[in-house]
N, C-alpha and C positions, 0 to 999 in steps of 0.2 A: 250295398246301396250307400253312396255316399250323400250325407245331404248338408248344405255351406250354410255360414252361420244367416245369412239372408234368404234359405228356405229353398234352393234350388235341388232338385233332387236328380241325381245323374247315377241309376240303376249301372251296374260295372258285369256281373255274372250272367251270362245268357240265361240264367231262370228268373233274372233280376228284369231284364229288357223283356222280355214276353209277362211276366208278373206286372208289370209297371204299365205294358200298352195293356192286357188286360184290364187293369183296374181304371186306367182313363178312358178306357169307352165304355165299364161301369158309369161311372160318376156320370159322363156324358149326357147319359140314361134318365138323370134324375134332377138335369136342369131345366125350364121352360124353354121349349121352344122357340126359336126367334120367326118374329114374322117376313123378317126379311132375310135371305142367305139360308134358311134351313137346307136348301138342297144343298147346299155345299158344305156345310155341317153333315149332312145326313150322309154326303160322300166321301167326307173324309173319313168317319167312324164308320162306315161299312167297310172301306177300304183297310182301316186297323182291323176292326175283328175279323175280316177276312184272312188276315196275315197271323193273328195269335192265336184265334179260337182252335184251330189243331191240336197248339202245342197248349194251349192253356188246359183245355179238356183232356187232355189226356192221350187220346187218338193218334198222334206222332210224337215221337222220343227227340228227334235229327231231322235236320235238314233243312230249319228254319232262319230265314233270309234275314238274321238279324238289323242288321243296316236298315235293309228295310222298313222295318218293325219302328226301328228309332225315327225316322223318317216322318214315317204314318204316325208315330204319334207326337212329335211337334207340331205337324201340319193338324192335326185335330187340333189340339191345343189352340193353335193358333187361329183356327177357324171361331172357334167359340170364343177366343177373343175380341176376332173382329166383328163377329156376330151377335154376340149373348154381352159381351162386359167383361171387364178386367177382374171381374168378383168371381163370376161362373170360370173362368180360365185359370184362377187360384183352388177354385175348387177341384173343376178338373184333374187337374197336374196334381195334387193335393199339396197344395204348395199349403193353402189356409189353413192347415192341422188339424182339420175338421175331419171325423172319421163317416166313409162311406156306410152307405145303409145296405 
């Protein structure tokens, strides 16, 4: 995992890329819901744990659409940015260095 002296964190090992969209639609989990755009929050994180939850749990070893995975989880990110605040999208990413619950 590499992370730049301004907090960006850019996951490098494909257990790093499923480890990383895993824990962002943790975090996701445990911000208030926005009253406007939730659906599109709620699409985007469905759509990331659709893609990691296999390989996160355990259940498949291979064959995991990394690209993908990184995709889905800027596009989260980015949702709950445009949705939730620039404070919950630090959280998210764990850019804030705040440890999840």
């Amino acid at each position: 995992m590499n992370i730049t002296e301004t907090g960006a964190i850019t996951p490098e090992t494909y257990a790093e890329v499923v480890n990383y969209g895993w824990e962002v639609c943790r975090r996701t989990q445990q911000i208030p819901w926005p009253m406007v755009g939730g659906g599109e929050v709620m699409k985007a994180q469905s759509r990331l744990w659709h893609l990691v939850e296999p390989y996160a749990s355990g259940r498949h070893e291979v064959g995991a659409d990394f690209s993908a995975i990184r995709r889905a989880t800027g596009d989260l990110i980015a949702a709950v940015r445009r949705y939730c605040g620039s404070a919950y999208a630090e959280f998210a990413s764990g850019r804030d260095g705040s440890v999840a619950a």
